[in-house]
PANUFI-811255 format. One record per residue: x, y, z of N, C-alpha, C, O in turn. Coordinates in steps of 0.02 Angstrom, whole numbers, padded with zeros to 5 digits, always signed. Layout:
XYZXYZXYZXYZ ...
END
This chain:
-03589+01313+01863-03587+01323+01791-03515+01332+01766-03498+01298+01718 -03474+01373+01793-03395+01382+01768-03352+01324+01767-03298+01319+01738 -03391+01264+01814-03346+01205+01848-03367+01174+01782-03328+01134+01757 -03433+01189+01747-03436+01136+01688-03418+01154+01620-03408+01116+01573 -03415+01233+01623-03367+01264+01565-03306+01252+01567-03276+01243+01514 -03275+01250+01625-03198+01226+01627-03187+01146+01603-03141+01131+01564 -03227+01106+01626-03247+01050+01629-03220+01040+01548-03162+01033+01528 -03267+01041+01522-03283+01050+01450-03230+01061+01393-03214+01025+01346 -03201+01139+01418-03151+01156+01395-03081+01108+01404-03033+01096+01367 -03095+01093+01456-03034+01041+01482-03026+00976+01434-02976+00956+01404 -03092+00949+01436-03102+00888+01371-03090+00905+01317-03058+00865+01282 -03105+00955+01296-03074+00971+01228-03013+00985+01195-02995+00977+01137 -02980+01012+01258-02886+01019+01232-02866+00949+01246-02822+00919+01216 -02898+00928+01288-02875+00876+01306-02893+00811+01231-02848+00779+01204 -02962+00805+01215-02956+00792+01162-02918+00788+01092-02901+00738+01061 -02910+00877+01072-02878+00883+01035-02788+00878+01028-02754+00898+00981 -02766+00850+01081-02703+00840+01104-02695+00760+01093-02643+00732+01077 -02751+00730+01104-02764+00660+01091-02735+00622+01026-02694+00578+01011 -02805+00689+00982-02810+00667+00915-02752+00695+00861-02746+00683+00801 -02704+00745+00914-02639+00766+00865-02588+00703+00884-02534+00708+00854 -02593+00652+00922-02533+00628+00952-02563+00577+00919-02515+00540+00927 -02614+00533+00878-02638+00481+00860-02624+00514+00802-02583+00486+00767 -02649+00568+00781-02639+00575+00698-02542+00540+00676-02523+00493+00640 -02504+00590+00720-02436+00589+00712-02421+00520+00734-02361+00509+00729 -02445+00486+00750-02430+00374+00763-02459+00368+00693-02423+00374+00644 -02523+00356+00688-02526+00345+00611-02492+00377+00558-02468+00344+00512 -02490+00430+00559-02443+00456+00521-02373+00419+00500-02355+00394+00447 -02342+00426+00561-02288+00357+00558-02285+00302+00533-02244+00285+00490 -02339+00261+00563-02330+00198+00556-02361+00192+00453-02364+00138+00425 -02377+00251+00423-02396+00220+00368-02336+00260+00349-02343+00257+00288 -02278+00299+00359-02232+00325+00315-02179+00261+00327-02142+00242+00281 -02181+00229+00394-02135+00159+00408-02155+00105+00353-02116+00071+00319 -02232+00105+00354-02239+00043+00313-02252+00051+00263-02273+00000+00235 -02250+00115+00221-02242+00124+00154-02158+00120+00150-02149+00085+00100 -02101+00135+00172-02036+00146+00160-02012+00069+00167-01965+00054+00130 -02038+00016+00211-02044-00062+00216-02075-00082+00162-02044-00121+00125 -02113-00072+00151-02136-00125+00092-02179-00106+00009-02219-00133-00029 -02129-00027+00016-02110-00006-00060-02042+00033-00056-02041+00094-00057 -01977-00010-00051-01941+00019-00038-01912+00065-00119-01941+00044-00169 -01860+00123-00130-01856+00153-00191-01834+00091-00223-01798+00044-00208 -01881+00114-00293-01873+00058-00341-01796+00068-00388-01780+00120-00416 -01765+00020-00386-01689+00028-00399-01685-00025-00478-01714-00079-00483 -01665-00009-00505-01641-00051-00603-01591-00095-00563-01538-00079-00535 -01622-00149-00567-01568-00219-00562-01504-00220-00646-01491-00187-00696 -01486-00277-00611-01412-00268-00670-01436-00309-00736-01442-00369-00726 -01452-00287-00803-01456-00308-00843-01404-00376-00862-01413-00409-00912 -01349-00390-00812-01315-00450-00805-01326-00488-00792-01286-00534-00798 -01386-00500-00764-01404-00535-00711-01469-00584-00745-01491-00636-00721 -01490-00551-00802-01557-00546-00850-01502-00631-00871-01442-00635-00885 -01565-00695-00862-01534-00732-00887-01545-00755-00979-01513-00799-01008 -01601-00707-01012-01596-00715-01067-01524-00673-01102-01500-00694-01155 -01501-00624-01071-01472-00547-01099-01409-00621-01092-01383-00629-01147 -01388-00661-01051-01341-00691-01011-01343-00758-01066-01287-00782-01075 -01389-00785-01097-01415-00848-01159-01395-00800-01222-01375-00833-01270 -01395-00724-01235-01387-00699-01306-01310-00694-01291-01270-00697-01337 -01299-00689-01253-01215-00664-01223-01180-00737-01258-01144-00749-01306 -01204-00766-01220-01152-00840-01224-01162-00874-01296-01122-00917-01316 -01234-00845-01342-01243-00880-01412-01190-00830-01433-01136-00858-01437 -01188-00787-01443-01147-00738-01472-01079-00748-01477-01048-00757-01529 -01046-00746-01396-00976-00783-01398-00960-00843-01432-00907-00855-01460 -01018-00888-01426-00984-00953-01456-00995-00951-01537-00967-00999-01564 -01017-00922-01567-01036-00898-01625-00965-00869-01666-00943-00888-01720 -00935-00813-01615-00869-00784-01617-00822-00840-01658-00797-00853-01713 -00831-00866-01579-00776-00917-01550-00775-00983-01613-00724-01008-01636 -00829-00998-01626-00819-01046-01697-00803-01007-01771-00773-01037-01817 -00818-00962-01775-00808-00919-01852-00731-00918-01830-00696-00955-01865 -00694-00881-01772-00644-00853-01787-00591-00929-01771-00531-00914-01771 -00606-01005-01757-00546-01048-01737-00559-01088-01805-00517-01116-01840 -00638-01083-01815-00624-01092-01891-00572-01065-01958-00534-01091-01998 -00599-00995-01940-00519-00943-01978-00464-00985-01963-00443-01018-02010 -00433-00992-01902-00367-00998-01911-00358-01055-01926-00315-01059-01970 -00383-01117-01905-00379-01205-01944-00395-01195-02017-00369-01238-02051 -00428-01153-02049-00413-01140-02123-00336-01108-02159-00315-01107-02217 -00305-01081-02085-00235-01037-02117-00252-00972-02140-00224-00953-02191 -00289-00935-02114-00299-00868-02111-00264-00835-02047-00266-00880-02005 -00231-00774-02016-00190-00737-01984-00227-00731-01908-00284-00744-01890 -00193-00716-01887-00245-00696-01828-00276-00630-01837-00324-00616-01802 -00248-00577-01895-00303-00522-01883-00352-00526-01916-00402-00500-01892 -00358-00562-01993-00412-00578-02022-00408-00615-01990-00347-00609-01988 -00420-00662-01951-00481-00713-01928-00529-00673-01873-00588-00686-01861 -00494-00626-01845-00504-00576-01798-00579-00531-01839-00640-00531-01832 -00525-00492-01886-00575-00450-01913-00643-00488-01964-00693-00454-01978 -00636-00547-01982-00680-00593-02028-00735-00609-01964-00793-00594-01974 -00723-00629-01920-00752-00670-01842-00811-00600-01829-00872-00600-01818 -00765-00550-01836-00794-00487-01800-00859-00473-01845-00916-00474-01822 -00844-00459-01913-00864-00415-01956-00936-00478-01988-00975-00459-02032 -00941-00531-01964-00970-00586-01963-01022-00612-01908-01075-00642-01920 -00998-00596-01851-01029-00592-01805-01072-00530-01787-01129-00545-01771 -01061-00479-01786-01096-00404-01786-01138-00388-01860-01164-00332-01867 -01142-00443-01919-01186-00457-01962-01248-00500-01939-01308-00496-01949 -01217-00532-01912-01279-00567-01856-01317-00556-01800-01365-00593-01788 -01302-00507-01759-01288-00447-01709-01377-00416-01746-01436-00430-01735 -01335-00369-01794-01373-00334-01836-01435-00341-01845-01478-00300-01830 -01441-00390-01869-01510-00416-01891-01559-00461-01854-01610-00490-01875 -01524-00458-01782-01563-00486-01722-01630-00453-01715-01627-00392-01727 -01673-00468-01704-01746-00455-01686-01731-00440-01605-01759-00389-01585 -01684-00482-01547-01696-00482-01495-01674-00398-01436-01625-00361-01436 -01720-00398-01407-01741-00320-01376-01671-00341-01319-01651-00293-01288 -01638-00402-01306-01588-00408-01255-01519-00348-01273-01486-00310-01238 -01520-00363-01339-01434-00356-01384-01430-00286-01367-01378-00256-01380 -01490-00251-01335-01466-00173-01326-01419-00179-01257-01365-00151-01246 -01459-00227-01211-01440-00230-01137-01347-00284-01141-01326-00304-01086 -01306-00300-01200-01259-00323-01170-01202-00283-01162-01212-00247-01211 -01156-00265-01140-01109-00233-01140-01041-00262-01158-01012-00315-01144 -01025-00205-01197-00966-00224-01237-00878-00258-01188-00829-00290-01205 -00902-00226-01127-00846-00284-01091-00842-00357-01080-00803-00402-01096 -00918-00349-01034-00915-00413-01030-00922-00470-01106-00892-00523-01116 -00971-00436-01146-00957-00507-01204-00877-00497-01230-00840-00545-01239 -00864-00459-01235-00763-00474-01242-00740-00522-01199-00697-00561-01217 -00770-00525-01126-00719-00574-01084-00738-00632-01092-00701-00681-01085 -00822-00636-01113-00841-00696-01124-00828-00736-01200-00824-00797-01196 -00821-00705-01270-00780-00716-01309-00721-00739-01297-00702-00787-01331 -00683-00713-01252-00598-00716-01228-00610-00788-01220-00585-00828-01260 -00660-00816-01152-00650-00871-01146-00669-00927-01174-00664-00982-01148 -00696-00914-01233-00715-00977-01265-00679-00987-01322-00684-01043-01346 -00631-00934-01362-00598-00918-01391-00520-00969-01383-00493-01012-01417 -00503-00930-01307-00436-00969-01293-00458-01058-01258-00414-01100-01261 -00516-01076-01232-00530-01125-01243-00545-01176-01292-00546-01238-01286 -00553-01146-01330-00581-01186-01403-00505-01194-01438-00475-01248-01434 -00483-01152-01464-00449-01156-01489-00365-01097-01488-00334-01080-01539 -00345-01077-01414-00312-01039-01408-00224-01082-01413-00166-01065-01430 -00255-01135-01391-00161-01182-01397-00135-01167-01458-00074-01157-01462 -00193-01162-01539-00168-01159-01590-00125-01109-01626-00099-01112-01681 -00126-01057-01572-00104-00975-01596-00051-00952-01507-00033-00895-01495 -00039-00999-01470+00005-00986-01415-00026-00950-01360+00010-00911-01329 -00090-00957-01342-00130-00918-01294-00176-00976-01244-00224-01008-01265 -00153-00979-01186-00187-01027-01126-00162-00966-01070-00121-00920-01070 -00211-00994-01022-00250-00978-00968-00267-00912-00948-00301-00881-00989 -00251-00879-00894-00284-00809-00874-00262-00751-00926-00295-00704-00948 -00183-00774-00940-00133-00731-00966-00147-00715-01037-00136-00663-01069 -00183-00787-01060-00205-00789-01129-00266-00747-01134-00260-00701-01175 -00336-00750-01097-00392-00725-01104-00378-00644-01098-00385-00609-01148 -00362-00620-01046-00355-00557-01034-00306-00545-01110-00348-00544-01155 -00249-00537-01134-00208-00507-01178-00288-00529-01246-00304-00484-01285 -00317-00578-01249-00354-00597-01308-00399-00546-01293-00409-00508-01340 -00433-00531-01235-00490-00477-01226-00477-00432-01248-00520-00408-01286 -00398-00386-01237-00373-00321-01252-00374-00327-01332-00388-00278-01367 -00360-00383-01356-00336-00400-01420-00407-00368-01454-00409-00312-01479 -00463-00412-01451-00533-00407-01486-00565-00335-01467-00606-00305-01501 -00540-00315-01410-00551-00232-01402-00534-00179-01453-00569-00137-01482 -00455-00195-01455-00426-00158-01483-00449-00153-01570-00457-00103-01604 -00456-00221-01587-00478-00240-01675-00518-00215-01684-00518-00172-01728 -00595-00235-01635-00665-00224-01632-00670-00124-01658-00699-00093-01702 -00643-00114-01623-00631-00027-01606-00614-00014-01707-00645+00026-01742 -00553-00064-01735-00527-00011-01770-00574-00039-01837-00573-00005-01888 -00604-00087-01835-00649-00133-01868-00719-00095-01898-00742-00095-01955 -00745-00063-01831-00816-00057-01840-00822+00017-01802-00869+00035-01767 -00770+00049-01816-00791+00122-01763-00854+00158-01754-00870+00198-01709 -00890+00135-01807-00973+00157-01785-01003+00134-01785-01056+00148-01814 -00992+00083-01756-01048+00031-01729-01037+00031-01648-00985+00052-01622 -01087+00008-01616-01112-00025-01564-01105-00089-01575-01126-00113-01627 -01061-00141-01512-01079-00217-01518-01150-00235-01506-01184-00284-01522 -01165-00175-01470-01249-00227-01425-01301-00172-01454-01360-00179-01439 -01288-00133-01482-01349-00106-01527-01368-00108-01571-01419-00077-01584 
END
């Protein structure tokens, strides 16, 4: 009789030693394959958004024709600057589109820059890298003293 109480008892730690070492594998393998294949959900780059990237580039070229228009009429470079600006962020404004929150005010400056000194930068002494970058700082600097409470992309 003791040989089958021991017996017994024996299966049972033994059991329950089983079912702690299987709990802790499953355990695992669903904290592995939950961390595999829901990894933390991370905000991609609103840059990357190719509509946010289509309002970006209507926008610049929008710029970019109001303000080379300005100057082939014989207007300055800061009114054509501040006319381009104050013209374009009228249009901005009254966008319906949910993108114009997501652009940022650098990059559409650099992308302005380059369609700007492409289009029409020979006419005012501004080509290539040297031109875009000083034109970026340029529309920074205007933009700023132009519209101080405004948002470009809001």
């Amino acid at each position: 009789m003791y040989f089958f109480i021991k017996y017994y008892y024996l299966c049972y730690v033994y059991y329950k030693y089983l079912l702690g070492i299987l709990f802790r594998f499953v355990f695992s393998l669903v904290l592995i394959g939950f961390v595999l294949f829901h990894p933390i959900i991370t905000f991609a780059s609103h840059t990357s958004d190719p509509s946010v990237n289509l309002l970006q580039k209507k926008i610049s070229k929008n710029f970019s024709k109001k303000f080379c228009n300005a100057i082939q009429n014989g207007l300055s470079k800061d009114e054509s600057m501040t006319s381009a600006i104050i013209k374009t962020e009228n249009i901005i404004s009254f966008s319906y589109s949910p993108q114009k929150k997501l652009i940022e005010k650098e990059d559409l400056a650099n992308q302005i820059s380059i369609n700007v000194i492409n289009d029409c930068g020979w006419s005012f002494g501004l080509i290539g890298k040297e031109g875009i970058n000083y034109f970026k700082s340029y529309f920074l600097e205007i933009y700023e003293k132009t519209t101080p409470e405004k948002k470009l992309s809001s």
